[in-house]
C-alpha positions in Angstrom: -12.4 41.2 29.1 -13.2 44.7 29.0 -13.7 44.8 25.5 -16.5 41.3 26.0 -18.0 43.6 28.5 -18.5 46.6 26.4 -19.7 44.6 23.4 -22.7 43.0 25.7 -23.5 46.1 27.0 -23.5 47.3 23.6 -25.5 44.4 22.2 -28.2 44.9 25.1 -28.9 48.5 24.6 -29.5 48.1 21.1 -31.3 45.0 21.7 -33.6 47.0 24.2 -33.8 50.0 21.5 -35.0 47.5 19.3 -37.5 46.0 21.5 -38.9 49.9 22.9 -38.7 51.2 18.7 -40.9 47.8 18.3 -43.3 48.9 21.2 -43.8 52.6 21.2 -45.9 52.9 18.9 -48.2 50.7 20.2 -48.1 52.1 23.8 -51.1 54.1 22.6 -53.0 50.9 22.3 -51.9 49.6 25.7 -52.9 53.0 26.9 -56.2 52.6 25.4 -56.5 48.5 26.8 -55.6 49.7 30.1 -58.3 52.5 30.6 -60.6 50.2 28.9 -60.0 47.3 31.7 -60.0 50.0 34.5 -63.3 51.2 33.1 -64.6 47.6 33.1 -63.7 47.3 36.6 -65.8 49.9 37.5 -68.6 48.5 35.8 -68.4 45.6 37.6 -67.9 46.7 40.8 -71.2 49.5 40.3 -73.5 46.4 38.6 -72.0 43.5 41.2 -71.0 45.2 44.1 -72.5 43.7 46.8 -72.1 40.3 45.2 -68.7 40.5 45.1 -68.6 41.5 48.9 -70.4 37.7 49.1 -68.1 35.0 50.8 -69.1 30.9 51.7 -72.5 30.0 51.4 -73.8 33.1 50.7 -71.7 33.2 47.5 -72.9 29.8 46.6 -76.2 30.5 46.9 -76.1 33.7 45.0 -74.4 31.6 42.5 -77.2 29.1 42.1 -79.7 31.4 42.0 -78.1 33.0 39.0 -77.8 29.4 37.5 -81.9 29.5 37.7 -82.0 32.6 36.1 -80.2 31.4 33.0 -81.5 31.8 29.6 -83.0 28.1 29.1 -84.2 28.3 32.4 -88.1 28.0 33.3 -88.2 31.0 35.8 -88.2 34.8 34.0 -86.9 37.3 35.7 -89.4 40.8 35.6 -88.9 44.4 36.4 -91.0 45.3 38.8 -89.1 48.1 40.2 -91.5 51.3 38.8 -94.5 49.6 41.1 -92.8 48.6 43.8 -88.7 49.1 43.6 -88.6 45.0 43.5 -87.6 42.4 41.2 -89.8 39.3 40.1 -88.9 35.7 39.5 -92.1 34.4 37.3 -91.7 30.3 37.3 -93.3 29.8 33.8 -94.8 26.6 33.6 -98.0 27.8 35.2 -97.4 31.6 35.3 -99.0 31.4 38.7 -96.2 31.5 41.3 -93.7 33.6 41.9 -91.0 35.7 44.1 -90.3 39.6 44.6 -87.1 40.8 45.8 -87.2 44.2 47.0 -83.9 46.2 45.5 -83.5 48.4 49.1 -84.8 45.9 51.6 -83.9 48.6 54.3 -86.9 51.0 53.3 -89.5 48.3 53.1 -90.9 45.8 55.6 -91.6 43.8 52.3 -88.5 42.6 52.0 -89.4 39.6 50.0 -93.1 38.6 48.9 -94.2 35.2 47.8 -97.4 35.0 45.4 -98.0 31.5 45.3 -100.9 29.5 43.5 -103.8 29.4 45.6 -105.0 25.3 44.0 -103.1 23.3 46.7 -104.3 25.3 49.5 -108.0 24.7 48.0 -107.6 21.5 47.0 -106.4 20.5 50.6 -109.5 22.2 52.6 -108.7 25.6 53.4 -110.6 28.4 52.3 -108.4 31.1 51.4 -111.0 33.4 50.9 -110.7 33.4 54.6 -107.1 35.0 55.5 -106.8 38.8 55.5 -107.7 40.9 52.2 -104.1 41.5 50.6 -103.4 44.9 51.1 -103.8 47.4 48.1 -100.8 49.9 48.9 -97.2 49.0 49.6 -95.7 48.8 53.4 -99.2 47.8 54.4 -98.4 43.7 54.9 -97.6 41.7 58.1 -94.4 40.0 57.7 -94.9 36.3 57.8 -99.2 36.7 57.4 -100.6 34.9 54.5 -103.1 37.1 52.4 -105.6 36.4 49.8 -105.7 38.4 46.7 -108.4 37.5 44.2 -106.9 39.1 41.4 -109.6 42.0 40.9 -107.5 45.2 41.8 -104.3 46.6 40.9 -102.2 44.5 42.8 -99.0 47.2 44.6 -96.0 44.8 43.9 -96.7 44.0 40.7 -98.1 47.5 39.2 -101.1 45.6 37.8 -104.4 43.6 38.0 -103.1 40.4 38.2 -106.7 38.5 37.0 -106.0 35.6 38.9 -106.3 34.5 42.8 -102.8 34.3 44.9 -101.9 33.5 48.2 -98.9 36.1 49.3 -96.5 36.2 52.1 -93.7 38.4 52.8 -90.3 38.5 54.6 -88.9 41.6 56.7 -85.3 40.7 56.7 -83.4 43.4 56.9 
């Protein structure tokens, strides 16, 4: 019995010499693999951080958005964030309506700003020339008042003279 004993003890530890002879040289590798996932991690937790924070609804909806934004997708995302520190979703069918998210929507009142086609509003009667001039410098909107711009001066979200009309709105929600 003693002698079974010894020979599986036997067997084992050359079986696990075997196995760690088989492995150490490539614990380098793993070495390598593991800095390389821990360095990944980081990566996503600096470029999706507050996504990943995201729970119920919210997570859905951050979700679909990001299903808009694919690559066949008719709405282009644009970095705006030189001009005004916000993003741009550009639908591009007409090129003439889109949606600015500010990237620190704690140091704006502009938290989000709608330029939508001014046609509809026309077509139906009002005359946008009407509503307030849209501001020419950053913080200087009303949230939830609907501006004109006419397209003929350097409009502050966007960086640049737009050369069309839009009717903008924006959102203080944070």
């Amino acid at each position: 019995m003693k002698r079974q004993l010894a020979s599986s003890t036997c067997t084992a530890i050359v079986g696990l010499a075997f196995v760690a002879g088989l492995l150490l040289p490539l614990s380098p590798a793993l070495g390598v693999e593991a800095d390389n996932a821990k360095e990944t991690l980081r990566e996503i937790q600096k470029n999706f951080g507050p996504v990943l924070k995201l729970e119920g609804n919210a997570r859905r909806e951050i979700n679909a958005i990001a299903n808009l934004l694919a690559p066949d997708s008719k709405i282009k995302p644009i970095d705006a964030t030189q001009a005004s520190g916000e993003m741009c979703m550009l639908e591009t069918v007409s090129k003439h309506n889109m949606v600015h998210f500010s990237e620190h929507p704690e140091q704006t009142t502009e938290d989000i700003v709608y330029f939508i086609d001014p046609e509809q509003f026309i077509a139906n009667g009002l005359d946008v020339t009407k509503l307030p001039r849209h501001p020419e410098k950053l913080g200087e909107m009303k949230p939830l008042q609907w501006y004109y711009y006419d397209g003929t001066y350097v409009e502050p979200h966007q960086g640049s003279k737009l050369n069309k009309p839009f009717v903008i709105m924006s959102v203080d929600v944070k």
